[in-house]
ZALOVEX-131197 format. One record per atom (N, C-alpha, C, CB): x, y, z; residue in three letters. Coordinates in pm, whole numbers, plus 50000, padded with zeros to 5 digits. Glycine has a CB too. Example, Ala and Ser with C-alpha at 12.3 -4.5 7.8 and 13.67 -1.06 7.14 Angstrom:
BEGIN
513194943150780ALA512304955050780ALA513204967050780ALA511314955350905ALA512854977550708SER513674989450714SER512905000350787SER514084994050572SER
// end
This chain:
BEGIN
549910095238769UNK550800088038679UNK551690097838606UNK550000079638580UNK550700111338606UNK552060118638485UNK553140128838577UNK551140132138331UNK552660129838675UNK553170134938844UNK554450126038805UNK552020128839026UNK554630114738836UNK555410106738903UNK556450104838753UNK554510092438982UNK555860104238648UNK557010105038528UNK557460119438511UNK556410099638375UNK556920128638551UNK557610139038518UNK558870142538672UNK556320151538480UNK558890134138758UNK560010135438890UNK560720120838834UNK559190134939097UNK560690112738763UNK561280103338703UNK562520110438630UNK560310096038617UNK561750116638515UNK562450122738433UNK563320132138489UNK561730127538350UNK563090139538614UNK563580145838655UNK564680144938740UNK562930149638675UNK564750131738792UNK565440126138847UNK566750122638762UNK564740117338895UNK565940119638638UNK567320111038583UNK568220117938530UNK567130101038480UNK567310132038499UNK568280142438450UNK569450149138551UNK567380153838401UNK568890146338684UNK569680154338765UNK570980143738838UNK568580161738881UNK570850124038775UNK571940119838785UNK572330120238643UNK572000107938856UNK572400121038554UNK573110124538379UNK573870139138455UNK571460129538193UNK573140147938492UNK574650160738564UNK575150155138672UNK574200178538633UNK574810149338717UNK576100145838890UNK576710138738780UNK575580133239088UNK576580127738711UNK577330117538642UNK578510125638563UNK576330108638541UNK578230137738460UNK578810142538359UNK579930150938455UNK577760150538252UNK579340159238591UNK579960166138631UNK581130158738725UNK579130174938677UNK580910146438692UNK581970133638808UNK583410140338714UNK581530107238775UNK583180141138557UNK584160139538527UNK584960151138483UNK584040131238460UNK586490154238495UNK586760171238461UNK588090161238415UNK586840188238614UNK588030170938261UNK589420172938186UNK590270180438214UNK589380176038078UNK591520179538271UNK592730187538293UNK594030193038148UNK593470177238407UNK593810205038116UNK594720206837981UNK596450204138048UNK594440226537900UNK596770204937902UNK597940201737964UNK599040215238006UNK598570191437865UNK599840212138101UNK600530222938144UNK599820225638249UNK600730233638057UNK599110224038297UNK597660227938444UNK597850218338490UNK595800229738426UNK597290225838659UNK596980213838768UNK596100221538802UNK598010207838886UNK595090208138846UNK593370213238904UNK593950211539056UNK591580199938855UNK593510222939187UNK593560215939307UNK592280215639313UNK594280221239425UNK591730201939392UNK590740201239475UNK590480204139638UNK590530191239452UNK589170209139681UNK588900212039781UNK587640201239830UNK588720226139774UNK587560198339968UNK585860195740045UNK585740203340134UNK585440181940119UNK584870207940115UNK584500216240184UNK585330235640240UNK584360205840275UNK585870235040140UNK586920244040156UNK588580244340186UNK586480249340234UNK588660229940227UNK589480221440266UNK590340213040149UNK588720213540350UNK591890215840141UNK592720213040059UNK592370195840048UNK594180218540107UNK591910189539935UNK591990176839916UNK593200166539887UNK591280176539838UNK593090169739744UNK593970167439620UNK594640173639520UNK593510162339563UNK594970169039440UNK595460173339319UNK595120164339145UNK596990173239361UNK594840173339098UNK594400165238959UNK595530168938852UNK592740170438893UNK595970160638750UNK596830164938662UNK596470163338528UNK597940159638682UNK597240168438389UNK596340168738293UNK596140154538236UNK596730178438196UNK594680156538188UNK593860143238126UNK592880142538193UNK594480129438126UNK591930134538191UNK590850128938204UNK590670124638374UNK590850117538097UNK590150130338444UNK589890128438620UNK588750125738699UNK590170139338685UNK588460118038778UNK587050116338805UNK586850127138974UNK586690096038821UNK586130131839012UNK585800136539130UNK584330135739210UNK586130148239113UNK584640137639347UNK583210133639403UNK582160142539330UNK583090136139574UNK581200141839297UNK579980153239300UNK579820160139379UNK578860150339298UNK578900171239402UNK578730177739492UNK579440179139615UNK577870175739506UNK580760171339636UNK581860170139793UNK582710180139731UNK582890152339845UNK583840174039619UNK585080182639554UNK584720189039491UNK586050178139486UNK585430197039496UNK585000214539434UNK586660218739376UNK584290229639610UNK586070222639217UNK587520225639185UNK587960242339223UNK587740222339012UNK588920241439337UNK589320251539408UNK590290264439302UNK590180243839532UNK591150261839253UNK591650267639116UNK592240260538994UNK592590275739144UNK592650266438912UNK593660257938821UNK594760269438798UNK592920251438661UNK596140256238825UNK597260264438777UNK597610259438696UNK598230267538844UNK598540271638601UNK599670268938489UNK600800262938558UNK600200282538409UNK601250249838493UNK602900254038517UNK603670258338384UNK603800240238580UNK603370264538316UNK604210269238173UNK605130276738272UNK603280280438027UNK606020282338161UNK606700293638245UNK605790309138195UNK608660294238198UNK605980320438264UNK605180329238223UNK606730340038230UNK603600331638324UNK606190352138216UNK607050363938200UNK606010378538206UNK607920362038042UNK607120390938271UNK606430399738343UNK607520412538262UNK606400396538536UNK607070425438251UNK607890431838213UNK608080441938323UNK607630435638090UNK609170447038349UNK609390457438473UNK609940470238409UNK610520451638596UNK609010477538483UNK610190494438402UNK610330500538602UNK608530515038219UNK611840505038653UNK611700512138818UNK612910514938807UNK611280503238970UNK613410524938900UNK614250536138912UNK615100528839042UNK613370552238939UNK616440531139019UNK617230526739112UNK618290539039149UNK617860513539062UNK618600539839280UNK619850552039325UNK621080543339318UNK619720559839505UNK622210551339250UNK623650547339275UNK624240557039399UNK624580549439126UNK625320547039464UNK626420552239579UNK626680567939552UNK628030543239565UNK627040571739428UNK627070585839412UNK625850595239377UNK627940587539321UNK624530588239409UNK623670594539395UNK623070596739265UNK623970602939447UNK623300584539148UNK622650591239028UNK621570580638987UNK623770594638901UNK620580587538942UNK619520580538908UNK619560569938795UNK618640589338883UNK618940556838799UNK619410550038719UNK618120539838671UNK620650544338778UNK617280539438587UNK616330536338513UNK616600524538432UNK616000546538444UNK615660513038525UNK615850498038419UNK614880497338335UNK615790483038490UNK614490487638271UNK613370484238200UNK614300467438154UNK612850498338057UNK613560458338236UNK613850443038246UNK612340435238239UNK614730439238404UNK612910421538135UNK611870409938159UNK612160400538246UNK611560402838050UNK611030394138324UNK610720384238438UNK610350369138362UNK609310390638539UNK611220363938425UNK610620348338360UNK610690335638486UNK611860342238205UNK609450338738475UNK609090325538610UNK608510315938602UNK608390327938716UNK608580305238662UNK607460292438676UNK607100287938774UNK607700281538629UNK606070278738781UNK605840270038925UNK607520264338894UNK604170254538932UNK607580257639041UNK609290253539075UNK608970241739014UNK610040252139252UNK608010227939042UNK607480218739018UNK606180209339038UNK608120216039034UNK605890197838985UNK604510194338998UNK604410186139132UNK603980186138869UNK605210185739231UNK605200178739377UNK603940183439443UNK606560182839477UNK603190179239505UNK601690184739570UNK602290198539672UNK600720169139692UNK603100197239771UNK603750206839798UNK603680219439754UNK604600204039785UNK604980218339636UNK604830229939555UNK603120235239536UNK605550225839408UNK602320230239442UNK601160231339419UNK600400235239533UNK600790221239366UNK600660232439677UNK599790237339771UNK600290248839807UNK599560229239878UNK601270251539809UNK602080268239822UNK601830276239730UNK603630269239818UNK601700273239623UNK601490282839491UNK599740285839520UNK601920273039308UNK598990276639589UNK597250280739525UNK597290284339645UNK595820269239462UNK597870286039781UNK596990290639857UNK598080300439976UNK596010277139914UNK599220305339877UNK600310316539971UNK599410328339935UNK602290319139910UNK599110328239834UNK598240345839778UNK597130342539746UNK598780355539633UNK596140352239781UNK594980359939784UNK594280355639635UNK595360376939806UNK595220360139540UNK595220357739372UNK596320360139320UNK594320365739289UNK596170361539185UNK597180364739113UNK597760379239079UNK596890359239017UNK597100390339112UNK597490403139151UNK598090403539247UNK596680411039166UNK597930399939368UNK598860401639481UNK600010390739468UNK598060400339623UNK599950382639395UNK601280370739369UNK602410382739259UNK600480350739243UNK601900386639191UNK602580396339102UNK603050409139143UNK601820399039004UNK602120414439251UNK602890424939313UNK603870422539415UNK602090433339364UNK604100410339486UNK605110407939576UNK605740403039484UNK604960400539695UNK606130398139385UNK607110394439291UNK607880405139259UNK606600389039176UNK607030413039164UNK607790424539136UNK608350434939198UNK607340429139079UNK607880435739311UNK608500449039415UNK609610438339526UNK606750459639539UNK609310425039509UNK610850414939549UNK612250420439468UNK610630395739484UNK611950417539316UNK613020416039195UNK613390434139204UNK612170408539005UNK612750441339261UNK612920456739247UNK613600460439376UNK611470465239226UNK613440453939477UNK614030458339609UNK615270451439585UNK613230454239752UNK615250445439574UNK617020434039563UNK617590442639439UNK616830410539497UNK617460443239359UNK617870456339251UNK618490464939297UNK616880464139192UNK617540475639424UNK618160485139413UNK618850485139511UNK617600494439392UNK618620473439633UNK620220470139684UNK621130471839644UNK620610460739700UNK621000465939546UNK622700461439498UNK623110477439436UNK622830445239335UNK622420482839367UNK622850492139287UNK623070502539385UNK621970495139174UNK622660505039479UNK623300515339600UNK624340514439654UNK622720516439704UNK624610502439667UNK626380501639651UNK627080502039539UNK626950490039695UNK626760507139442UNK627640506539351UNK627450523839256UNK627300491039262UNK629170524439242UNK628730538639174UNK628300535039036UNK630000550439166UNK628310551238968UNK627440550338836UNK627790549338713UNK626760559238820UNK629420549938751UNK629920541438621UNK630520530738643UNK630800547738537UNK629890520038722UNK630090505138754UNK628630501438698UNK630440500938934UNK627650507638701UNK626590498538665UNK626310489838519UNK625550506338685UNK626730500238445UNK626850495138286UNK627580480638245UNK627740506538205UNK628650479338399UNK629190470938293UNK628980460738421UNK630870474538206UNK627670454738521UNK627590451938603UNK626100442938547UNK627840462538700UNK625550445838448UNK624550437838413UNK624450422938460UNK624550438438285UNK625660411638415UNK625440399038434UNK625350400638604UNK626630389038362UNK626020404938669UNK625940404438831UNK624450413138893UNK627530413238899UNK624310416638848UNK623120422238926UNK622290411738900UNK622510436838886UNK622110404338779UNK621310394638734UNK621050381238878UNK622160388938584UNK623130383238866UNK622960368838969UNK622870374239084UNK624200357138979UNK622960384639090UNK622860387639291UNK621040387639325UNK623740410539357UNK620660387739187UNK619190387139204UNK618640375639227UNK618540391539105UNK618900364639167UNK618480350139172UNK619150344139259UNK618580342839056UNK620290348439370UNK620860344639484UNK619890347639585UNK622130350739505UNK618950363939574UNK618640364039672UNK616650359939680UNK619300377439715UNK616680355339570UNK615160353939565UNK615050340539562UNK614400360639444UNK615780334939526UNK615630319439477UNK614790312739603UNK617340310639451UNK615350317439736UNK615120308539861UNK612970310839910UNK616570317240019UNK613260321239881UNK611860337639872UNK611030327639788UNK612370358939750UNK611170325839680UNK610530324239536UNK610130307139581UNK611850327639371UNK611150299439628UNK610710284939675UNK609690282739774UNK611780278039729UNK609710296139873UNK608470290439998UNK607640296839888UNK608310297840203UNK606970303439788UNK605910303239763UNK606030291039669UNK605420315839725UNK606630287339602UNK606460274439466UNK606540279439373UNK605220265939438UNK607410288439371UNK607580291939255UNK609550295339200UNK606490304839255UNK609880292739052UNK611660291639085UNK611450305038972UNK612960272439027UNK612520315438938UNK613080323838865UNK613770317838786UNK613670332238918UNK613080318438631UNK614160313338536UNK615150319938488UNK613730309338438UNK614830334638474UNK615540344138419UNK615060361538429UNK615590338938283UNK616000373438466UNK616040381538475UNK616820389838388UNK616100380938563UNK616180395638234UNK616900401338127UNK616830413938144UNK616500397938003UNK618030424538183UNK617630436838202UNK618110442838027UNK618460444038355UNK616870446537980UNK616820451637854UNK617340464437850UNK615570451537802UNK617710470337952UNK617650484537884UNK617840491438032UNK616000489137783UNK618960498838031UNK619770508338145UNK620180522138132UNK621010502838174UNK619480530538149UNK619610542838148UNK619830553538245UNK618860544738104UNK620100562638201UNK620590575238334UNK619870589538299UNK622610579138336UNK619990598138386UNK619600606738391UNK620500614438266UNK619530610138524UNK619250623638168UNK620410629038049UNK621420639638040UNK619810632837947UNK621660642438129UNK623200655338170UNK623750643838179UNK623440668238334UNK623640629038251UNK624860619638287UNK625150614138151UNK624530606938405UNK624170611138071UNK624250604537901UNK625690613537883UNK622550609937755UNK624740621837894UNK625520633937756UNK627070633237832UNK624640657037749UNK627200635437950UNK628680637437995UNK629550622838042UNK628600648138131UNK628530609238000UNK629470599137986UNK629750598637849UNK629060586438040UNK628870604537679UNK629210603837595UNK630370611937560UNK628370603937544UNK630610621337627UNK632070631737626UNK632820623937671UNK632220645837712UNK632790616737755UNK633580609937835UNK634200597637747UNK632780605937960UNK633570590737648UNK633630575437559UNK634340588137440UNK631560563237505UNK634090601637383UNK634240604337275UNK636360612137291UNK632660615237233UNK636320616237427UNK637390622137448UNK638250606737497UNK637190635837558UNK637870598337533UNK639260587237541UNK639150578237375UNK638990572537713UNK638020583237237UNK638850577637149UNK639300588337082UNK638300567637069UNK639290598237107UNK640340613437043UNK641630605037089UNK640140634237147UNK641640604337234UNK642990604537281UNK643420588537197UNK643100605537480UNK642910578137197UNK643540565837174UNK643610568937044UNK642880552537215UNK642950577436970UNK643080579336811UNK644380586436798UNK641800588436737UNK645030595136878UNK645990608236881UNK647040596636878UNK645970621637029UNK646800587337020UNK648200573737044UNK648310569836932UNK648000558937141UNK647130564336853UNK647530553836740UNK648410561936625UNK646040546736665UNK648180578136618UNK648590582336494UNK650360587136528UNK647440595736437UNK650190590736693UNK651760593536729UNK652580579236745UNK651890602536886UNK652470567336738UNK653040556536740UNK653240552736565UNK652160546536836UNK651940556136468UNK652070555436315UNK653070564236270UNK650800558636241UNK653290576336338UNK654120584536246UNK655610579336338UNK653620604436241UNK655840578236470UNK657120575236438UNK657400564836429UNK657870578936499UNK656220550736373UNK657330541436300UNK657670546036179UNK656920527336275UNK656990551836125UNK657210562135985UNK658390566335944UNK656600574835994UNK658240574136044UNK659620586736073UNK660870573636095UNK659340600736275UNK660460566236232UNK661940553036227UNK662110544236103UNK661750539736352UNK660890538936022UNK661590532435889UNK661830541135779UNK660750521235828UNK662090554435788UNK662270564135686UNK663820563235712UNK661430579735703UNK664010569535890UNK665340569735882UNK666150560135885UNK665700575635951UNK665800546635893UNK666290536635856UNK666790533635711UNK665510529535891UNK665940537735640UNK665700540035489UNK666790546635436UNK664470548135457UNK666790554235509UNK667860564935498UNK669240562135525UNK667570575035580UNK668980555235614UNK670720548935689UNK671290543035595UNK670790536535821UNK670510532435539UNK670850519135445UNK670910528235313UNK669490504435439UNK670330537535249UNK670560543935129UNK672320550335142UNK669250556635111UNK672630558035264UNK674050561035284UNK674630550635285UNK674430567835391UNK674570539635376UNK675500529435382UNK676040520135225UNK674780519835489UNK675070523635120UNK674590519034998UNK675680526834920UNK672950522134964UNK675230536334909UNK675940546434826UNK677820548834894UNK674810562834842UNK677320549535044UNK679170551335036UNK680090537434997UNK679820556135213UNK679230525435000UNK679810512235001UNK680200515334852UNK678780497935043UNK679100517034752UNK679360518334606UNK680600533434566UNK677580520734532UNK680460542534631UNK681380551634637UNK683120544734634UNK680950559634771UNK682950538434786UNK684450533134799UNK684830524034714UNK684770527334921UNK683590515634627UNK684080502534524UNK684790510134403UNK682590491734455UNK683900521334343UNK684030532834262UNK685490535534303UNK682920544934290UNK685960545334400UNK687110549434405UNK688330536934396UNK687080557534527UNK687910528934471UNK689160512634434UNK688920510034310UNK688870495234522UNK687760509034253UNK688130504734091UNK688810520133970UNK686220497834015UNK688670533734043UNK689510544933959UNK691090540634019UNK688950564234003UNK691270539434134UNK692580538734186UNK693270526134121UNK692550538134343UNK692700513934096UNK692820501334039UNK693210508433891UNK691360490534053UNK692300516833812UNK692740518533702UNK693500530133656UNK691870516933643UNK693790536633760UNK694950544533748UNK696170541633711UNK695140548833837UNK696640533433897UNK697360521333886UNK698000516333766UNK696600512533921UNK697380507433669UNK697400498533562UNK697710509633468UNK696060489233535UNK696840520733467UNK697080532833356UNK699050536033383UNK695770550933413UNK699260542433480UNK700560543133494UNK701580534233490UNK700670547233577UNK700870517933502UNK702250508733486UNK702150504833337UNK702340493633594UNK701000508533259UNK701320507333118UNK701790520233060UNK700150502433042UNK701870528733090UNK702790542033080UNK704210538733071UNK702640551633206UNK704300533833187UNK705440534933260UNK706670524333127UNK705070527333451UNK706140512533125UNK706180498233056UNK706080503832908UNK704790486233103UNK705160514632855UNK705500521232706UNK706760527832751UNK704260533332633UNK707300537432770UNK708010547832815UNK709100538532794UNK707710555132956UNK709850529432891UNK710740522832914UNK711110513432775UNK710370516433037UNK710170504032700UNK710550503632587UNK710760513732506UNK709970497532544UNK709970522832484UNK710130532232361UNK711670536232403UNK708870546932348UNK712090538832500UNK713520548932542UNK714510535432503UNK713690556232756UNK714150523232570UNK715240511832503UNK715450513032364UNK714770496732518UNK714040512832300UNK714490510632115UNK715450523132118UNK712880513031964UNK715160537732164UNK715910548532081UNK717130548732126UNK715380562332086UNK717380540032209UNK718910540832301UNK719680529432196UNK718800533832514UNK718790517232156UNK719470510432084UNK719460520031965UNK718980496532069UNK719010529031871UNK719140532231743UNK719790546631796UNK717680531531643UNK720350550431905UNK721580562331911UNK720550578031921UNK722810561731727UNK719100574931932UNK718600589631938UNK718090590432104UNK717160592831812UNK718380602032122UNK718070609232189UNK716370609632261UNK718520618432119UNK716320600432402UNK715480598432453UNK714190611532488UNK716130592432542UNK715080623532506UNK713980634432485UNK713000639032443UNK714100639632463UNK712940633532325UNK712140630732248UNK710480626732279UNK712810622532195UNK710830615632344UNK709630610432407UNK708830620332509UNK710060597932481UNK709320626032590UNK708900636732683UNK708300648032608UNK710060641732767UNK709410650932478UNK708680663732381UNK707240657432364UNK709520667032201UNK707590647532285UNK706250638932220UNK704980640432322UNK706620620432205UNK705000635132425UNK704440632932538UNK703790649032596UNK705620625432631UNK704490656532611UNK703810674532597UNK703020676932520UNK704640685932557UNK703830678332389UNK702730676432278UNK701390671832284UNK703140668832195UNK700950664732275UNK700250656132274UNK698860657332397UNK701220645432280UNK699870660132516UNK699150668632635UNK698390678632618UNK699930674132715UNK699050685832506UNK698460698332514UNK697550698732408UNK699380709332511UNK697420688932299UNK696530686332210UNK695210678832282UNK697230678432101UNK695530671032388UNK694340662632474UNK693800674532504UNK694700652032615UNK694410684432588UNK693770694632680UNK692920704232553UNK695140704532786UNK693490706632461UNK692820716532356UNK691420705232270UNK694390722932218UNK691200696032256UNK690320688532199UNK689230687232310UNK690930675732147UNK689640676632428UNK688500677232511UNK688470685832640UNK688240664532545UNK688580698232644UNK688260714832683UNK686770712132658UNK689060729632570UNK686090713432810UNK684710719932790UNK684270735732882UNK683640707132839UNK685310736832822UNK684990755032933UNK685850759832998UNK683960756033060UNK686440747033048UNK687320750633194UNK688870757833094UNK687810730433327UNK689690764833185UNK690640773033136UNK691780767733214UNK690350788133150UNK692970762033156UNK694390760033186UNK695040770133143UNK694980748833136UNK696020770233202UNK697070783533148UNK698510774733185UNK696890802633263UNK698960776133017UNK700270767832996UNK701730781532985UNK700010756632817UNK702420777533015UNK703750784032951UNK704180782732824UNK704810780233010UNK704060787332727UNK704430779232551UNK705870782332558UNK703570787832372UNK706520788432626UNK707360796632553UNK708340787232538UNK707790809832613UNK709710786632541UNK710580776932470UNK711460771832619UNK711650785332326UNK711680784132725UNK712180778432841UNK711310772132910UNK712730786532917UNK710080772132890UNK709200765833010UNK709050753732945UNK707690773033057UNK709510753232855UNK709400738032775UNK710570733932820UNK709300736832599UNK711510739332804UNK712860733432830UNK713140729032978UNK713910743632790UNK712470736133053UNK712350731133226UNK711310723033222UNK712040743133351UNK710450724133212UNK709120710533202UNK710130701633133UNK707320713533086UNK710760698633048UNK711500689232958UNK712420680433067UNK712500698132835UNK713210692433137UNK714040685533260UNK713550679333354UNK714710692933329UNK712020684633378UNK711940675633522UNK711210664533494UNK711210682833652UNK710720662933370UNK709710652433312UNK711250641433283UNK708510659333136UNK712510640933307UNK713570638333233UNK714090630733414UNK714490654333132UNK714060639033495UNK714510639333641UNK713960627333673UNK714040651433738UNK712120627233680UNK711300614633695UNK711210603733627UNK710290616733694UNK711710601933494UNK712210593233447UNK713090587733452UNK712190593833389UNK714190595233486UNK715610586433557UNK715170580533714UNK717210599433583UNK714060591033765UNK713980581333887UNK713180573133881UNK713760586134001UNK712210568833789UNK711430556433776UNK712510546533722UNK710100558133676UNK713420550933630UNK714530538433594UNK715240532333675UNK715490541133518UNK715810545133751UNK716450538133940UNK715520526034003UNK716240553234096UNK714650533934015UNK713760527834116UNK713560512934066UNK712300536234131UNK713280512033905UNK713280499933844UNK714490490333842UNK712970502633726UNK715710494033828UNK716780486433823UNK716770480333990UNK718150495733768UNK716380491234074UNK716750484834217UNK716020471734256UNK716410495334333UNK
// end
């Protein structure tokens, strides 16, 4: 009797595990594949799944998150110079189609050998490309190497089930004699574009100076010539009110019987008192004597009869 309850008990315990083990939770982002017998079954997705007991056997579980890989490898340029990446990998399963999922669990061995044909893929197509190309094309060749990469893997990357989301090359370097003699190279074309900018600054300089300059002459001689028309203007006027005193004063003395000479004496006089008052240094030299008066008298006498001519005509 206690034989037979203790294989009771034993029994029931061993369907409570087939029962518990019927059932497997799938997280999310995972796919369970199943196997019988070694043999690709199914597929389970996340949540709650029932499976045979002891037949299905959960064969692996994959992620489909996306994951990411970091690469550091050496590439040759056309001219032979060494050229050092250091890029991140960003991959995923392609999708949750059973397909996909049967290519992804059972193209590789594991996940070490899925990662080493990945990475020595994304490294051989690399340094394709970069062997055709010289070594100062690579720097500025980043976005294209990117896409010549996901052109040529994409097709590669689908028979296993898996797609390339992205290839970030972080960081491109060269051998350091090439640093140093492309930094001579970046430092001597901004000498030179610095030298352009300052020889184009100085002769707009130099051209709005002498411009400056043009318009200051054109300025000054314009005001010069207004200057000389307004002395000549008041010369002018100076001599026809001369002229217009002179001619009356000689009428009155002609009407009162004296002797127009007079005015001319007067007029010397007077000259020679201007010249002796506002004298600042400068030296005239007059004749005083009584004939040089008397000839200055005549011809100051000559031009007055010919301004009277000239007036009557």
């Amino acid at each position: 009797m206690e034989a037979s309850s203790v294989l009771l008990y034993i029994f029931l315990f061993f369907i409570v595990i087939v029962i518990f083990s019927s059932f497997v939770t799938v997280k999310q982002g995972t796919i369970v594949v199943i196997t019988v017998f070694g043999k690709y079954r199914r597929i389970l997705t996340p949540g709650l799944n029932f499976k045979i007991p002891l037949i299905e056997n959960i064969y692996s579980k994959i992620s489909i998150q996306n994951r990411s890989v970091e690469l550091e490898f050496q590439a040759v340029t056309y001219d032979q110079a060494n050229v050092y990446f250091k890029a991140m990998l960003l991959y995923s399963v392609l999708n949750q189609e059973e397909e996909t999922i049967k290519n992804v669990a059972f193209k590789f061995v594991d996940e070490r050998n899925l990662m080493q044909a990945l990475i020595r893929t994304v490294e051989g197509s690399i340094r394709a490309f970069v062997a055709t190309k010289r070594q100062s094309e690579v720097l500025i060749l980043r976005r294209d190497i990117v896409e010549h990469v996901k052109e040529q893997l994409d097709n590669i990357l689908e028979g296993w089930g898996y797609h390339l989301q992205d290839l970030q090359l972080n960081d491109i370097t060269f051998d350091d004699v090439i640093m140093k003699s492309m930094s001579q190279v970046v430092a001597s074309n901004n000498l030179k574009a610095a030298a352009e900018n300052e020889g184009q600054a100085l002769l707009i300089t130099k051209t709005k100076a002498a411009e400056a300059d043009g318009n200051a002459i054109k300025i000054s001689a314009e005001a010069e010539r207004q200057a000389a028309q307004l002395r000549g203007q008041g010369i002018a006027l100076f001599r026809e009110e001369v002229a217009k005193g002179m001619t009356s004063a000689a009428k009155e003395m002609q009407t009162a019987n004296m002797d127009t000479s007079v005015i001319l004496f007067t007029m010397w006089t007077e000259s020679i008192k201007h010249f002796s008052e506002n004298s600042k240094g400068n030296v005239i030299f007059l004749d005083g004597s009584s004939d040089a008066m008397q000839r200055t008298m005549k011809e100051m006498m000559a031009l007055n009869h010919l301004h009277t001519d000239t007036v009557k005509k």
